[in-house]
N, CA, C and O atoms as a Tripos MOL2 file, in Angstrom:
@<TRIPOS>MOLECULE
protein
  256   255    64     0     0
PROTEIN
NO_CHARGES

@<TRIPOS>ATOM
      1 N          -7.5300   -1.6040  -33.7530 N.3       1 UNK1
      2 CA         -7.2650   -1.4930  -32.3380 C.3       1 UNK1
      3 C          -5.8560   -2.0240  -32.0750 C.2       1 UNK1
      4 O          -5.4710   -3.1380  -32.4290 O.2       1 UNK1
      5 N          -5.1880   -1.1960  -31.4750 N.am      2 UNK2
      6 CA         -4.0320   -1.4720  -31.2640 C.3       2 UNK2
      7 C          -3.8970   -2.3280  -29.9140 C.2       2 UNK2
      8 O          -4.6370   -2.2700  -28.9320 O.2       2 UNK2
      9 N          -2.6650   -3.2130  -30.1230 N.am      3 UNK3
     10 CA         -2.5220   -4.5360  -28.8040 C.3       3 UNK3
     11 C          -1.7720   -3.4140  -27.9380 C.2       3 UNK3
     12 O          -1.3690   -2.3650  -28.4400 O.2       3 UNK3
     13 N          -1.5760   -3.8680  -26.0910 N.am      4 UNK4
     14 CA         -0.8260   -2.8980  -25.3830 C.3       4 UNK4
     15 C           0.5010   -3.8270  -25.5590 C.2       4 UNK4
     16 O           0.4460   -4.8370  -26.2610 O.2       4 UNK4
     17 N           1.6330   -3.4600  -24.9240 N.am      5 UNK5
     18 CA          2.9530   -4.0880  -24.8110 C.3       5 UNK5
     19 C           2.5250   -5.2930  -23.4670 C.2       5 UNK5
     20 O           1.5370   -5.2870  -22.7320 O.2       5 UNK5
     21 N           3.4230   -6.0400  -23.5050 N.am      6 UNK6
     22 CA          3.5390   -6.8830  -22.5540 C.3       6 UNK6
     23 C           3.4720   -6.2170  -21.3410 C.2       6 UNK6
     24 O           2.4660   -6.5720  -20.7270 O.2       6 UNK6
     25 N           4.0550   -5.4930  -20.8170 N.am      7 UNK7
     26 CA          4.4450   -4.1420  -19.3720 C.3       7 UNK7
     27 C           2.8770   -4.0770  -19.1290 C.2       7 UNK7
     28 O           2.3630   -4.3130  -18.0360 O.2       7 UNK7
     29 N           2.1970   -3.7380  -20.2450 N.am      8 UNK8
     30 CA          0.4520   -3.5230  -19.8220 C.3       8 UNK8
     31 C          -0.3870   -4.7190  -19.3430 C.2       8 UNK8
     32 O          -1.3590   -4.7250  -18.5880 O.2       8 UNK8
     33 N           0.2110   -5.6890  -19.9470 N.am      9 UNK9
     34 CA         -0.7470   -6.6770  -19.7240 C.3       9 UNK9
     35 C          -0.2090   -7.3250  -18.4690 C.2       9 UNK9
     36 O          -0.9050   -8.2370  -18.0210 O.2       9 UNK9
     37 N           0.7840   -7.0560  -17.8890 N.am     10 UNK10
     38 CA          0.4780   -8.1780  -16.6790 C.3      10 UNK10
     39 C           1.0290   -7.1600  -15.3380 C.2      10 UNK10
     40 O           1.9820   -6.3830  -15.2910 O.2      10 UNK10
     41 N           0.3690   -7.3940  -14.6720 N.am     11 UNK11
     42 CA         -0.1720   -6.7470  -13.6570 C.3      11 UNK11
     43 C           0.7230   -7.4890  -12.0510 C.2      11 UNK11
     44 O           0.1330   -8.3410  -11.3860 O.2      11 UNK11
     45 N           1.6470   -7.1680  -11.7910 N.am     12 UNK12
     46 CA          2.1520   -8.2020  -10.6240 C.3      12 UNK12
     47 C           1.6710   -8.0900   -9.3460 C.2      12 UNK12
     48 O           1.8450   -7.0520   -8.7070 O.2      12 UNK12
     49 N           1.2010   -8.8490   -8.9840 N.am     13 UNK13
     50 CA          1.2380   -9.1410   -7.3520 C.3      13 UNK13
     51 C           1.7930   -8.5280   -6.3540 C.2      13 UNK13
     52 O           2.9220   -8.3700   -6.8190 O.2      13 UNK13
     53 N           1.8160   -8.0870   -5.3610 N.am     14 UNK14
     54 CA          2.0730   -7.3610   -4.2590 C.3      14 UNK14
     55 C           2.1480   -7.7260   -2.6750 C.2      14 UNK14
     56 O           1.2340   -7.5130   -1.8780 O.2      14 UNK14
     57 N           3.4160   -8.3210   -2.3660 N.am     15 UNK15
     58 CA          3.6570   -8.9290   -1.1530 C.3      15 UNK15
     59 C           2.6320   -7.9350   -0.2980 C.2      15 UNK15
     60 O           2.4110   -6.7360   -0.4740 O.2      15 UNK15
     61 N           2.0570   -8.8990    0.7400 N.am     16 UNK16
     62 CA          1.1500   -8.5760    1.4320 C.3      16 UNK16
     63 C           1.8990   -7.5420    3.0910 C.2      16 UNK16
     64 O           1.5300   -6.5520    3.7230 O.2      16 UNK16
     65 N           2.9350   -8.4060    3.1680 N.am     17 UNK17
     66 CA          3.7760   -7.7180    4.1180 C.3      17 UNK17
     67 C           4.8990   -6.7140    3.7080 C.2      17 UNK17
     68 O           5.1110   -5.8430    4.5510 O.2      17 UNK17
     69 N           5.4700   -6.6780    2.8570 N.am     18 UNK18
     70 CA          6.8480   -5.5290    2.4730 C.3      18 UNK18
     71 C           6.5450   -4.8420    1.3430 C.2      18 UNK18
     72 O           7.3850   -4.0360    0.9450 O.2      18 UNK18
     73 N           5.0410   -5.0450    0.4410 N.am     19 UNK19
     74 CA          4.7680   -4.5070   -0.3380 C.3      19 UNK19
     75 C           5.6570   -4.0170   -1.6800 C.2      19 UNK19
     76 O           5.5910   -2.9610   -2.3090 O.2      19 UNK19
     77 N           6.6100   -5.3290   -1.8970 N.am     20 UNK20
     78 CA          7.0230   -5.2830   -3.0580 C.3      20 UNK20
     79 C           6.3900   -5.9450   -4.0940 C.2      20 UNK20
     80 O           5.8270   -6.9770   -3.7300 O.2      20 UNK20
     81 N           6.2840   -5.6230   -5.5170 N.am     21 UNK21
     82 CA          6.4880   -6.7750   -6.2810 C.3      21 UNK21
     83 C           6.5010   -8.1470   -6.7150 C.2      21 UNK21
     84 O           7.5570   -8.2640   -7.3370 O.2      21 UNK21
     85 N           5.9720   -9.1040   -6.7190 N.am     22 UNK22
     86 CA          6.5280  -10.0340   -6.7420 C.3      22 UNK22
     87 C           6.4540  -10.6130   -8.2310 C.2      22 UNK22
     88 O           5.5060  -10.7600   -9.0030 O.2      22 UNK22
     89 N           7.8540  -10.8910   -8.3370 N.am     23 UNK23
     90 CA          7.8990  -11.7240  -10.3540 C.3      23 UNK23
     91 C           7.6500  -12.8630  -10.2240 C.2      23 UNK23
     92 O           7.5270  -13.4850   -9.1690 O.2      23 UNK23
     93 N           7.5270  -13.3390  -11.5900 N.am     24 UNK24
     94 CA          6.7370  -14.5630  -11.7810 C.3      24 UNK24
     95 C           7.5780  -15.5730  -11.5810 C.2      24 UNK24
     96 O           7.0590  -16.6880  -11.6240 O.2      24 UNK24
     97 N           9.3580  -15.4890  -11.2600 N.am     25 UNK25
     98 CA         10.5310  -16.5930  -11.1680 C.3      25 UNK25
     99 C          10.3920  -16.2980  -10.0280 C.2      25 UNK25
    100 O          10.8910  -17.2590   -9.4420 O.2      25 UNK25
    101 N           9.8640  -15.2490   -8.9050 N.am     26 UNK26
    102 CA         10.4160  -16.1790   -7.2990 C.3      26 UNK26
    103 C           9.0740  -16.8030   -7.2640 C.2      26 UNK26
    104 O           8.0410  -16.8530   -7.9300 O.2      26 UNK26
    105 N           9.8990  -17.5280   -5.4990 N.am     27 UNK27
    106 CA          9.0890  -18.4520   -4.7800 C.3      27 UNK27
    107 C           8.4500  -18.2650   -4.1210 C.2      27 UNK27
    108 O           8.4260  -18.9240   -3.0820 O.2      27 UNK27
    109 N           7.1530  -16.7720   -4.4790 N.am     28 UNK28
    110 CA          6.0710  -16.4050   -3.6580 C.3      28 UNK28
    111 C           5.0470  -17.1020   -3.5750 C.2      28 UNK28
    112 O           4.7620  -17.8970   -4.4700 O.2      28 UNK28
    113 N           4.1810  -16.9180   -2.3250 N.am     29 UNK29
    114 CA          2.8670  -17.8090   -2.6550 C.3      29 UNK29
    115 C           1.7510  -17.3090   -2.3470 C.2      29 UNK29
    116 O           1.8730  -16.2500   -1.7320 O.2      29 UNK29
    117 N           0.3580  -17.7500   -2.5820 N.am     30 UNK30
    118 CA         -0.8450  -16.6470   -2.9090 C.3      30 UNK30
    119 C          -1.8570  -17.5130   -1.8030 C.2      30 UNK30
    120 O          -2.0190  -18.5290   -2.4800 O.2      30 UNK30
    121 N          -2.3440  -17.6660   -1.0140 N.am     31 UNK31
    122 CA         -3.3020  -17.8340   -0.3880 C.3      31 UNK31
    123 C          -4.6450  -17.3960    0.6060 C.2      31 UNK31
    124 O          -4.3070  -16.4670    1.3400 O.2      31 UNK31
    125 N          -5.8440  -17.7470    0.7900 N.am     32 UNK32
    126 CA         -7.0460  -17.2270    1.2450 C.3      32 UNK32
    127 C          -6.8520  -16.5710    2.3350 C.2      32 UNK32
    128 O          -6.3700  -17.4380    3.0630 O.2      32 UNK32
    129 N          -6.9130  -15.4590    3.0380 N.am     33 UNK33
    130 CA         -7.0790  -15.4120    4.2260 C.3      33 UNK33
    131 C          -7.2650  -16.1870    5.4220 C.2      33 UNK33
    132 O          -8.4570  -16.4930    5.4430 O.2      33 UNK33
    133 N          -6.5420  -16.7660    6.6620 N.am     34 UNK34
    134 CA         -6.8680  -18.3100    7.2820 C.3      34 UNK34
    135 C          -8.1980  -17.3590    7.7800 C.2      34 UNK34
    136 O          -9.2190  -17.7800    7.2360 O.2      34 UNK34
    137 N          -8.4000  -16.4520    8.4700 N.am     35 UNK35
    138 CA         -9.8620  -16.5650    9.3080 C.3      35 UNK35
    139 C         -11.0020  -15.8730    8.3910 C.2      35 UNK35
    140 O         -12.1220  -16.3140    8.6480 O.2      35 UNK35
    141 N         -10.9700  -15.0250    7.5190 N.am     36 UNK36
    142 CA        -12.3000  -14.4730    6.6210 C.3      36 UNK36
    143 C         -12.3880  -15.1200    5.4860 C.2      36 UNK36
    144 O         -13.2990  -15.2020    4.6610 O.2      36 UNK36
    145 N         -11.1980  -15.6310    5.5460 N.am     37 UNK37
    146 CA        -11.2040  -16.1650    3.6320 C.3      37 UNK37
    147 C         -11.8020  -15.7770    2.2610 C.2      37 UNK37
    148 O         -12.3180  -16.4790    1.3920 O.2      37 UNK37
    149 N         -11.5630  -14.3600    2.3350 N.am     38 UNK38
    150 CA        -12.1870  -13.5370    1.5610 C.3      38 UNK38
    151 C         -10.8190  -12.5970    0.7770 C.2      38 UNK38
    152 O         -11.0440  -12.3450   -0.4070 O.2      38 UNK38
    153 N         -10.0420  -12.2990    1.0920 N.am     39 UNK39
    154 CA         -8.3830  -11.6580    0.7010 C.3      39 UNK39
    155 C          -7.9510  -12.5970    0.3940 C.2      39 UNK39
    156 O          -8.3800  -13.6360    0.8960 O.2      39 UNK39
    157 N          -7.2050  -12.6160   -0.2970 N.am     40 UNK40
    158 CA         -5.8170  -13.1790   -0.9750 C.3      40 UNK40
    159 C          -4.4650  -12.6900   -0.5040 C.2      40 UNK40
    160 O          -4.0720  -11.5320   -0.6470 O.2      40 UNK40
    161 N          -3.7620  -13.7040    0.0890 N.am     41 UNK41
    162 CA         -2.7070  -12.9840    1.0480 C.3      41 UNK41
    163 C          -1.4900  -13.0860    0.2840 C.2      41 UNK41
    164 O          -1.1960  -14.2560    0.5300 O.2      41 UNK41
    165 N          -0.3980  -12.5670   -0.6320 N.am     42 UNK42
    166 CA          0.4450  -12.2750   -1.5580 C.3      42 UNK42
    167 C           1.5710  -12.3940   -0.4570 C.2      42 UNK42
    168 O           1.7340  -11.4930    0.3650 O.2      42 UNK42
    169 N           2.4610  -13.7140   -0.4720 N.am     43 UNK43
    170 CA          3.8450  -13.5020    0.3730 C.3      43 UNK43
    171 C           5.3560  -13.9330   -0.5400 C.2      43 UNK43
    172 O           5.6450  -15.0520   -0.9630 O.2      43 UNK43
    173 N           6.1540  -12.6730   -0.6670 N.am     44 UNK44
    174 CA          7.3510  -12.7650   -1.4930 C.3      44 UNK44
    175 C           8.2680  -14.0130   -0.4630 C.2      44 UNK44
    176 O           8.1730  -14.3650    0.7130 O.2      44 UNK44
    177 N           9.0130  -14.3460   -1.4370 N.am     45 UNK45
    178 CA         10.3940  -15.4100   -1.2200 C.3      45 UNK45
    179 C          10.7430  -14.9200    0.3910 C.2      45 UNK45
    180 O          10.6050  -15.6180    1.3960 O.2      45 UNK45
    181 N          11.2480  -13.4770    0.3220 N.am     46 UNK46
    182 CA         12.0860  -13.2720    1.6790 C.3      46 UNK46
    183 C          10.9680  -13.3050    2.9060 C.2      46 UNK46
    184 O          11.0830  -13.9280    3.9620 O.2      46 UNK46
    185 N           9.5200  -12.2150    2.3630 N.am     47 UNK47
    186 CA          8.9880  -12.2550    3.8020 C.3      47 UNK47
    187 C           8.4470  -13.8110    4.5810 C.2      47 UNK47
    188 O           8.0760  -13.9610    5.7450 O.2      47 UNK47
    189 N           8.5430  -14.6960    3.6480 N.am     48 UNK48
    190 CA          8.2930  -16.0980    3.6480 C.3      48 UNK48
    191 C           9.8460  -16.7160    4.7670 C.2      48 UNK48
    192 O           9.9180  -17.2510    5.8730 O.2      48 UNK48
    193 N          10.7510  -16.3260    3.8530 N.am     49 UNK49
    194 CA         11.6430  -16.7500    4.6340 C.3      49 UNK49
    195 C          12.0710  -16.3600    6.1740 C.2      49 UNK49
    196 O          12.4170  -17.1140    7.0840 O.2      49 UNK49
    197 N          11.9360  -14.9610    6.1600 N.am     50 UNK50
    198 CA         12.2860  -14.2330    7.1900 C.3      50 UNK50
    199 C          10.7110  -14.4770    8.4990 C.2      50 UNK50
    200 O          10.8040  -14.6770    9.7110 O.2      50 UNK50
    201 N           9.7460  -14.3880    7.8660 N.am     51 UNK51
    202 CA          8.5350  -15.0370    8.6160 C.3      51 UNK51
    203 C           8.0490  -13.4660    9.3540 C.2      51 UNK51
    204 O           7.6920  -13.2410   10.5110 O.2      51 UNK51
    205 N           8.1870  -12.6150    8.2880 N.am     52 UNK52
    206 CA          7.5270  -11.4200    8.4600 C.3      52 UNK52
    207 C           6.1340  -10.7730    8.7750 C.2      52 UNK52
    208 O           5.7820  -10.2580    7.7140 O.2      52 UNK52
    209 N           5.4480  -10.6170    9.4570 N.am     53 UNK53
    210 CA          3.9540  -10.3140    9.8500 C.3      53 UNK53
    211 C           3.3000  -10.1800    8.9080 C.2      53 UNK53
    212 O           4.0010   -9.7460    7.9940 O.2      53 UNK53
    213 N           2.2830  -10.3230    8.6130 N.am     54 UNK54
    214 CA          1.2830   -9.9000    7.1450 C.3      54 UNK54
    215 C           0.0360   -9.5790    7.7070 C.2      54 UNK54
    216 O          -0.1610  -10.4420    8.5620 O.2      54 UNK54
    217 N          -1.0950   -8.6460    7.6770 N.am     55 UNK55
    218 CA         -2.0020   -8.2840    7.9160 C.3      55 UNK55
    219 C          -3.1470   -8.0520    6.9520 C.2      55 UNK55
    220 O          -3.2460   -7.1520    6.1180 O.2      55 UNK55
    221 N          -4.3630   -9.4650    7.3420 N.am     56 UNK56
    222 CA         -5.5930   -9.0380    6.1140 C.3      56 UNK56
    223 C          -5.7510   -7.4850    6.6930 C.2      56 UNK56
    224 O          -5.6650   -7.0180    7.8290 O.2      56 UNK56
    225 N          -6.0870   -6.7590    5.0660 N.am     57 UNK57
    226 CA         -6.9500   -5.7010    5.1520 C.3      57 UNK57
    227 C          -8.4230   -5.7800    5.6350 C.2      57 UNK57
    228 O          -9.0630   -4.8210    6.0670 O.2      57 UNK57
    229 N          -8.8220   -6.9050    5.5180 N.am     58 UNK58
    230 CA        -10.1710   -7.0260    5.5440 C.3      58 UNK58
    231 C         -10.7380   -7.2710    6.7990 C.2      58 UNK58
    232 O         -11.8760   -6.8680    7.0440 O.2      58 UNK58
    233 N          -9.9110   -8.0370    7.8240 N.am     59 UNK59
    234 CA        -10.5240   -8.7120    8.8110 C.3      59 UNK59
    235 C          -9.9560   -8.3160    9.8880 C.2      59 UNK59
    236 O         -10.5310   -8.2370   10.9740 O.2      59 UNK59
    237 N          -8.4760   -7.9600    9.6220 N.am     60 UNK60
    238 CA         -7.1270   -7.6410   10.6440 C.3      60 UNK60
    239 C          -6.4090   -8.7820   11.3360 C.2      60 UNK60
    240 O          -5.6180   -8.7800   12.2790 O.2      60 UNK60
    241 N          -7.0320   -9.9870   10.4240 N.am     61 UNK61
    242 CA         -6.2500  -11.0260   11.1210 C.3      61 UNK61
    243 C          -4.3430  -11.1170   10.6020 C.2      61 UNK61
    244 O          -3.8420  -11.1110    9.4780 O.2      61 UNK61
    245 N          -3.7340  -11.1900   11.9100 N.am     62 UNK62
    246 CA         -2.1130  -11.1180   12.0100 C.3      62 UNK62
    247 C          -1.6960  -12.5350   11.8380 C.2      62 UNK62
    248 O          -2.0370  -13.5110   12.5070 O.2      62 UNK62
    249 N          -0.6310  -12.4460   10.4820 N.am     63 UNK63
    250 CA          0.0660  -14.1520   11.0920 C.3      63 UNK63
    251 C           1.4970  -13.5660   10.5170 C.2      63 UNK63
    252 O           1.8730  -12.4600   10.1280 O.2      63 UNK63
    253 N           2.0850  -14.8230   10.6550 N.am     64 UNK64
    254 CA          4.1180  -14.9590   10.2290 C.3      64 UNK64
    255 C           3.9670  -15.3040    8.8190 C.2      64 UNK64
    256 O           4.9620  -15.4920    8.1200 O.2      64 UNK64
@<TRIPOS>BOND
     1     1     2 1
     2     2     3 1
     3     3     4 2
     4     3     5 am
     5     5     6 1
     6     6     7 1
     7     7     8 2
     8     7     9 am
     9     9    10 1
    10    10    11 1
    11    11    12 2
    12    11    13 am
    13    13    14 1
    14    14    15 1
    15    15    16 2
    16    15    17 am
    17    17    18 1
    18    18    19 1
    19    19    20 2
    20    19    21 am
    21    21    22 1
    22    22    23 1
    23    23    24 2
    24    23    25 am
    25    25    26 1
    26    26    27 1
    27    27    28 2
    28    27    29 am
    29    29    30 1
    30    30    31 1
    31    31    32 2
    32    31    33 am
    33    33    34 1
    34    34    35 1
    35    35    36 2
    36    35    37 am
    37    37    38 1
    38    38    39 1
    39    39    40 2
    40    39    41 am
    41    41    42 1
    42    42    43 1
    43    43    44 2
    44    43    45 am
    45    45    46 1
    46    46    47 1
    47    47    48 2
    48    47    49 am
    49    49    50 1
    50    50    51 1
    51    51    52 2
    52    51    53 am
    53    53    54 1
    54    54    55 1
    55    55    56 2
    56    55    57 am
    57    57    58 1
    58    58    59 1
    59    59    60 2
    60    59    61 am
    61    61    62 1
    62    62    63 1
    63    63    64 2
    64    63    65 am
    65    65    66 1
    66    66    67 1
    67    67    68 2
    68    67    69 am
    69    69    70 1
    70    70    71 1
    71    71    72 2
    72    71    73 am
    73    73    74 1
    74    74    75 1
    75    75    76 2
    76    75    77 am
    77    77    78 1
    78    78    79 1
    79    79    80 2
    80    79    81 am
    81    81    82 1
    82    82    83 1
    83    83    84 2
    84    83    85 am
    85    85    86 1
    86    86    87 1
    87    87    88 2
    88    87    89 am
    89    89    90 1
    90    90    91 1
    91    91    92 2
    92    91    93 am
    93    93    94 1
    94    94    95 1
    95    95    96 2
    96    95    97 am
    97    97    98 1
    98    98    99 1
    99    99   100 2
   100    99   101 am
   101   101   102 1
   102   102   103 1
   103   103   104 2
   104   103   105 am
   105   105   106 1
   106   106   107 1
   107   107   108 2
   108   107   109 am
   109   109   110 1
   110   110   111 1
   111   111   112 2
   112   111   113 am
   113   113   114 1
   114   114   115 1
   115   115   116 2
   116   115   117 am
   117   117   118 1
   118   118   119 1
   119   119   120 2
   120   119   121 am
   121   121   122 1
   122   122   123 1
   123   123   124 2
   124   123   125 am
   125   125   126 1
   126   126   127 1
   127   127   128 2
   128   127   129 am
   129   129   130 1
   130   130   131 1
   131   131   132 2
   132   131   133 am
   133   133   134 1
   134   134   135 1
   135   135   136 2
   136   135   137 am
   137   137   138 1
   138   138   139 1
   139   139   140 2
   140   139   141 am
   141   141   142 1
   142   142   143 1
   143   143   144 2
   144   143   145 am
   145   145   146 1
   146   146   147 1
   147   147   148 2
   148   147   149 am
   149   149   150 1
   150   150   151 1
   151   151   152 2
   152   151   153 am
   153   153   154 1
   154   154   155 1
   155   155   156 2
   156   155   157 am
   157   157   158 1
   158   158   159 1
   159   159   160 2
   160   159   161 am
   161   161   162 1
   162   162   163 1
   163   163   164 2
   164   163   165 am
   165   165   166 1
   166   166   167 1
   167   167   168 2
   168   167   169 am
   169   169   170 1
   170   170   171 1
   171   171   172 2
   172   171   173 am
   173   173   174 1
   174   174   175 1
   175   175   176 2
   176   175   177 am
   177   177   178 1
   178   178   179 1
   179   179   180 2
   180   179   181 am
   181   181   182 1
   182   182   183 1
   183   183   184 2
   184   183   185 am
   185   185   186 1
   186   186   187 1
   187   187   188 2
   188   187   189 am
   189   189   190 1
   190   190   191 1
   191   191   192 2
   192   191   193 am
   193   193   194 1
   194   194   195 1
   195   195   196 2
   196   195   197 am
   197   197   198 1
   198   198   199 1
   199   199   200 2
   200   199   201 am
   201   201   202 1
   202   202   203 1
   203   203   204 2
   204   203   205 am
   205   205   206 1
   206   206   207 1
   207   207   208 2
   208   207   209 am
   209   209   210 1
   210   210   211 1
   211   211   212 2
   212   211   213 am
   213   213   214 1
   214   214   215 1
   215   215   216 2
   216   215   217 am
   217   217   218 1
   218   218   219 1
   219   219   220 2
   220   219   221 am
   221   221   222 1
   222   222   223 1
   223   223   224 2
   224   223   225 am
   225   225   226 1
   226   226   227 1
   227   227   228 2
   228   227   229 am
   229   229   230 1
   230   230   231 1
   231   231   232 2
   232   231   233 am
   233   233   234 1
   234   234   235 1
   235   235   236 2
   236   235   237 am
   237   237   238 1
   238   238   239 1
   239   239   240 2
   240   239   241 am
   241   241   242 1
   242   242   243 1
   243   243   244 2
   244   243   245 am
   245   245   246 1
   246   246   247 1
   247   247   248 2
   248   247   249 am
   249   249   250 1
   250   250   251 1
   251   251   252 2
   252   251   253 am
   253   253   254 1
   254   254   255 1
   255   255   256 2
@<TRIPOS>SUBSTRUCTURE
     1 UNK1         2 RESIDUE 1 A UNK
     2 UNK2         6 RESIDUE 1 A UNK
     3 UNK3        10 RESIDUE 1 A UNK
     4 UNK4        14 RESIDUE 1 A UNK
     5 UNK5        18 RESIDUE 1 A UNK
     6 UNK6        22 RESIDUE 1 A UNK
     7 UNK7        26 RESIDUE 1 A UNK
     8 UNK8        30 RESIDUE 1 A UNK
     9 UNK9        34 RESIDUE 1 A UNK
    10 UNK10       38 RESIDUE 1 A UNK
    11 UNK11       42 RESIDUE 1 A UNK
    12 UNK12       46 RESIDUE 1 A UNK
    13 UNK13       50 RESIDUE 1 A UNK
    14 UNK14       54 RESIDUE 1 A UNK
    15 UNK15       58 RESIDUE 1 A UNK
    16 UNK16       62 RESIDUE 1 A UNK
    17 UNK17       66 RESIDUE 1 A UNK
    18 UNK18       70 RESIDUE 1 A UNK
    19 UNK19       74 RESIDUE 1 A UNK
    20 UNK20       78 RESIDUE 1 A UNK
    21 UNK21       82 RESIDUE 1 A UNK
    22 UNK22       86 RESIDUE 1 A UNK
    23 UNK23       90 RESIDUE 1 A UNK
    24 UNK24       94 RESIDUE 1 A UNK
    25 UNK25       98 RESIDUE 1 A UNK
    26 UNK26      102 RESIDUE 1 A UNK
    27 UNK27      106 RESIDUE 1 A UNK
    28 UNK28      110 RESIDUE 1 A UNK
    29 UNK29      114 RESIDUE 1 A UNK
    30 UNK30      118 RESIDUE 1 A UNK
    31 UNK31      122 RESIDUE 1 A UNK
    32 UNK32      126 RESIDUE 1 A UNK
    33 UNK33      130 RESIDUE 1 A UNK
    34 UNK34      134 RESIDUE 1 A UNK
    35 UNK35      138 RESIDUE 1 A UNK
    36 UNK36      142 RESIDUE 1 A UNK
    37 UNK37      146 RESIDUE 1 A UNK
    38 UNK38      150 RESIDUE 1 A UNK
    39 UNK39      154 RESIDUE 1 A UNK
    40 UNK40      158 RESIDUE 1 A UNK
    41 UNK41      162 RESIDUE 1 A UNK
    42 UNK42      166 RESIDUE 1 A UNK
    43 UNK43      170 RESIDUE 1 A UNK
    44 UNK44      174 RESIDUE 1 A UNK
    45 UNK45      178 RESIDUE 1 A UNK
    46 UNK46      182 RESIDUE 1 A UNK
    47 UNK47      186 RESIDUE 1 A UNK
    48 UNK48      190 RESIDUE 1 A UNK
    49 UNK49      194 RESIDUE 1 A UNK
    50 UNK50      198 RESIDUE 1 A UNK
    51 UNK51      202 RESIDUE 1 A UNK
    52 UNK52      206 RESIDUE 1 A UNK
    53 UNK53      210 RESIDUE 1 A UNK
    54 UNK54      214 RESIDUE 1 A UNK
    55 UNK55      218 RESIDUE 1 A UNK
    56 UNK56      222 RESIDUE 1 A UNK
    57 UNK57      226 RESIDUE 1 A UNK
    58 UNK58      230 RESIDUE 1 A UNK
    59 UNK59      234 RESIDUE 1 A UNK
    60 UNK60      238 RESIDUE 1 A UNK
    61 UNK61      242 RESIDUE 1 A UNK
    62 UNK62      246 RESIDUE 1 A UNK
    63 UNK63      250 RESIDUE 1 A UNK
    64 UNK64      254 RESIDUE 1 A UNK
């Protein structure tokens, strides 16, 4: 059985608001949903900085 390349095995994260990417050197951060706490809310360096809207899929709760 052949191993996959690195590219296969890791799977990145996905800003919750601008839907980029996020690598493992920025300063994104991963936290519960504040009102269902059931999502995982994915926020990159900038939308963090800039204080960009993010929307659970799950619940529709809105924050910065």
């Amino acid at each position: 059985m052949s191993r996959p390349d690195a590219a296969q095995e890791v799977a990145l994260p996905i800003c919750t608001s601008c839907r980029t990417p996020i690598i493992l050197v920025e300063k994104g951060t991963k936290f519960l949903c504040p009102k269902c706490g059931v999502i995982v809310i994915w926020r990159c360096a900038r939308c963090r900085k800039t204080g960009t809207n993010y929307r659970c899929p799950n619940c529709g709760f809105e924050g910065p």
